[in-house]
MARKOL-428970 format. One line per field, with one value per residue (C-alpha): z, x, y; chain; residue in one letter. Coordinates in steps of 0.001 Angstrom, whole numbers, plus 500000, padded with zeros to 6 digits. Layout:
% MARKOL-428970
z <- c(Z|...) $
x <- c(X|...) $
y <- c(Y|...) $
zado <- c(A|...) $
guza <- c(A|...) $
END
This chain:
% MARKOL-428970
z <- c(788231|791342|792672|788728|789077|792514|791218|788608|790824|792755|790337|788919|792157|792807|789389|790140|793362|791487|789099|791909|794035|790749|790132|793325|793370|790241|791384|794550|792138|789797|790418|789759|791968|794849|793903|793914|797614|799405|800581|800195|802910|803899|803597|806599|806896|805988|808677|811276|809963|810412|813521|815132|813927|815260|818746|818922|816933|820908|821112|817432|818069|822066|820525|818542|822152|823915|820725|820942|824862|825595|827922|831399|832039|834424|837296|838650|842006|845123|845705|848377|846232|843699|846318|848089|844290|843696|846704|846080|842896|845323|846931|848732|848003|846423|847613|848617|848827|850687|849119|849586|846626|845917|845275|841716|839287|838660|835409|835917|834473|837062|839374|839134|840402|842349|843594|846777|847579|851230|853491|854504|857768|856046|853447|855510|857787|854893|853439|856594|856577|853639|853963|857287|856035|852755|854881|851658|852635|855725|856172|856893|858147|857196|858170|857085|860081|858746|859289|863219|863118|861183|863112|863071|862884|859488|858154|859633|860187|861049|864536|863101|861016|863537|865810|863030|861917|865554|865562|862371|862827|866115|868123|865089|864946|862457|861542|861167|858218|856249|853445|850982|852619|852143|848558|848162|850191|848184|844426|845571|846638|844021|841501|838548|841296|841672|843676|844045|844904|846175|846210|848849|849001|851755|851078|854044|853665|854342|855283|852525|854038|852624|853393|852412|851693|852809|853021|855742|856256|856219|857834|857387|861009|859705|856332|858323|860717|857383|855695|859073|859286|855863|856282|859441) $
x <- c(926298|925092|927993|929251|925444|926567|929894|928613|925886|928744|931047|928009|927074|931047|931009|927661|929091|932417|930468|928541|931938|933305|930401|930315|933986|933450|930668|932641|935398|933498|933975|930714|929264|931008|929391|926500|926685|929002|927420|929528|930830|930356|933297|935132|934048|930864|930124|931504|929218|926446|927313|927810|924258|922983|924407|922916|919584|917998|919314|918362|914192|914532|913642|910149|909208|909256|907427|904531|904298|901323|901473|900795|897250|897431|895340|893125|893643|891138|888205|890761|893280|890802|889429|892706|893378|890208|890912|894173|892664|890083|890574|888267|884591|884996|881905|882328|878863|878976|875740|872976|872676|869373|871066|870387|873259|874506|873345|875631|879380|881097|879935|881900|880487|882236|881036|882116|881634|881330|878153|877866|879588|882818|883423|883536|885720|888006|886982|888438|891063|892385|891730|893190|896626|896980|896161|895777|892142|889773|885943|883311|880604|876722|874125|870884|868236|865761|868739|868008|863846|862995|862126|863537|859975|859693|863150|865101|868472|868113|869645|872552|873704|873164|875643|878081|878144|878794|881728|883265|882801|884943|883568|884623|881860|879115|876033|872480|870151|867491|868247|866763|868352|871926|871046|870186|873336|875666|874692|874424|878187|879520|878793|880833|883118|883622|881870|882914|880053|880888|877997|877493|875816|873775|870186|868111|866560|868380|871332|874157|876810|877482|881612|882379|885683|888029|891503|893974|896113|893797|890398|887566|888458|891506|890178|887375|889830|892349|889189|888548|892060|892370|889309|890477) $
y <- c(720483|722091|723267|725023|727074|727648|729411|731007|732869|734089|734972|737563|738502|739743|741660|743174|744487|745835|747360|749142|750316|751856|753636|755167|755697|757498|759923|760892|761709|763918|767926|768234|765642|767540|771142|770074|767741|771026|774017|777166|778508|781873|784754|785201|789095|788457|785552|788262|790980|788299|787607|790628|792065|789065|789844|792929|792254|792774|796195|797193|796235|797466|801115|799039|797409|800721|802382|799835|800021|802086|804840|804699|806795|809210|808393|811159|812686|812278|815031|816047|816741|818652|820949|822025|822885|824718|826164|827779|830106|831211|834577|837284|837862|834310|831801|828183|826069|822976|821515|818966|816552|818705|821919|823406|823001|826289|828472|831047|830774|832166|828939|825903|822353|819493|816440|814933|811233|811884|813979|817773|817223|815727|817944|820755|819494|818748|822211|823920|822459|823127|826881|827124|825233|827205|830387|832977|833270|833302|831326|833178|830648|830617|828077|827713|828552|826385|823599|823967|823732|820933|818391|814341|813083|815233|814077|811142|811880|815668|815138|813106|815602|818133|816932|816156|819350|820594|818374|819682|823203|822410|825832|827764|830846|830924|833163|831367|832980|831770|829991|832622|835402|833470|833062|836593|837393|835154|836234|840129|839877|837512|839952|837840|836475|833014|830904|826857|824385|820903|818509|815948|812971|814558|813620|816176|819461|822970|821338|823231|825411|828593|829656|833458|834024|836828|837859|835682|838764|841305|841329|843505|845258|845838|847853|849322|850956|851609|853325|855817|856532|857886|860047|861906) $
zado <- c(A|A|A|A|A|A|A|A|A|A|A|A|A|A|A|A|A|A|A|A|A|A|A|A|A|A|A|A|A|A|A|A|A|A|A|A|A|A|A|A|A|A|A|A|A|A|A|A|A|A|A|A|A|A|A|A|A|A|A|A|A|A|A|A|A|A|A|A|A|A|A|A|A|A|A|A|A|A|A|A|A|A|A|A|A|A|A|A|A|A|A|A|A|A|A|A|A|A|A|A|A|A|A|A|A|A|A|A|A|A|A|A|A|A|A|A|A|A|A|A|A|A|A|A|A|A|A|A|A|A|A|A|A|A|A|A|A|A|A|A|A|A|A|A|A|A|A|A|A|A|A|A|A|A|A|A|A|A|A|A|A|A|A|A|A|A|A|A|A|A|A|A|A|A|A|A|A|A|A|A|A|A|A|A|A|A|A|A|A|A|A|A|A|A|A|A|A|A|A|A|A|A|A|A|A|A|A|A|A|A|A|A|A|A|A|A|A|A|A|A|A|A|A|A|A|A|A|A|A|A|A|A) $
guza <- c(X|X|X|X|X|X|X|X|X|X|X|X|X|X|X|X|X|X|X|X|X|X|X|X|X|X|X|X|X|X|X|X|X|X|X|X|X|X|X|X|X|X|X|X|X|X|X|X|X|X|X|X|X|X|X|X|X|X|X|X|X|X|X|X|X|X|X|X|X|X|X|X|X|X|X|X|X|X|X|X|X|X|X|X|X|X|X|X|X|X|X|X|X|X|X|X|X|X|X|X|X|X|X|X|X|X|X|X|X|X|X|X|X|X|X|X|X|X|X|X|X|X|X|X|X|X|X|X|X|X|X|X|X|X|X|X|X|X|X|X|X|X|X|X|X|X|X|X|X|X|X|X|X|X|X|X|X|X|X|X|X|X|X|X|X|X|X|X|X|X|X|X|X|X|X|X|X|X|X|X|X|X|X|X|X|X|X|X|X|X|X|X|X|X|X|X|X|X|X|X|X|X|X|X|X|X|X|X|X|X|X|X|X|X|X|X|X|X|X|X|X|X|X|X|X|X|X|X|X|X|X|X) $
END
């Protein structure tokens, strides 16, 4: 008896597994069992138009990246650089005031302020230079008298400066005023002319240079003697 259940379990266990191949026989058959389990493939032509945007997607969004780059600022140039530019618009009868960090800012329009980062002694030495090398123009030199009396007791440093300012006129000649009369001097002559004043971080009494500009090629002995000529 055991051995007839035995059979018969097996016998339904075989059918059960027939019934199961068929099935799946059948659904691998069916047309619409394979549309739905097969992805459509893509047109030749099209899959090469794919492509071949693809390859050059990078050069397509290159024009984007550079859009959405920001621009480089443009650094600004040294003091140097802004005074030897100053310098080149000036011309005769044209000021240049080498200033202590007290002088007055300028009311009048025809002035027009720099700052230097540097001392009185510096600046004109770079000053100089830059007139002597562009050569369109000539210094005339003015120093403040009251520069040369006070004393170091009454304002340390005084001594100092004085020799550095030796060193950077370099023997070049100069004329010693008072510091009123140079004012007077230098707004009598301007007379709506330009005049460029650089401040320096030169913190001592009297101590601003006052530069008068004239012609390079032509000097005032030159015109004087032009001027007799052409009265004779």
């Amino acid at each position: 008896m055991k051995e007839a259940a035995n059979r018969n379990h097996y016998t339904s266990l075989k059918a059960y597994n027939d019934v199961e191949d068929v099935a799946d026989t059948t659904l691998a058959r069916s047309p619409r069992a394979r549309t739905y389990h097969t992805v459509p493939e893509m047109p030749s032509p099209l899959r090469c138009s794919f492509r071949f945007l693809y390859s050059k997607l990078p050069l397509l969004l290159l024009p984007l990246l550079v859009a959405c780059v920001p621009p480089k600022t443009q650094q600004p140039g040294t003091w140097q650089e802004t005074v030897d530019s100053e310098i080149a618009t000036l011309g005769a009868y044209n000021w240049i005031v080498i200033a202590e960090s007290a002088y007055p800012a300028p009311g009048r329009p025809e002035a027009h302020l720099l700052h230097s980062p540097t001392h009185v002694p510096a600046t004109l030495n770079h000053v100089l230079q830059s007139i002597e090398s562009q050569g369109h123009v000539a210094p005339r030199i003015y120093l403040p008298k009251e520069a040369f009396l006070v004393q170091e007791s009454q304002a340390p440093g005084m001594n100092a400066y004085r020799n550095a300012l030796k060193k950077s006129l370099d023997d070049r000649p100069s004329q010693m005023l008072t510091s009123r009369m140079l004012e007077s001097l230098m707004k009598g002559s301007t007379s709506g002319n330009r005049v460029l004043i650089i401040k320096t971080q030169t913190a001592l009494p009297y101590t601003s240079v006052y530069i008068e500009l004239e012609s390079g090629y032509w000097d005032g002995e030159s015109e004087s003697a032009l001027r007799q000529n052409s009265n004779n």
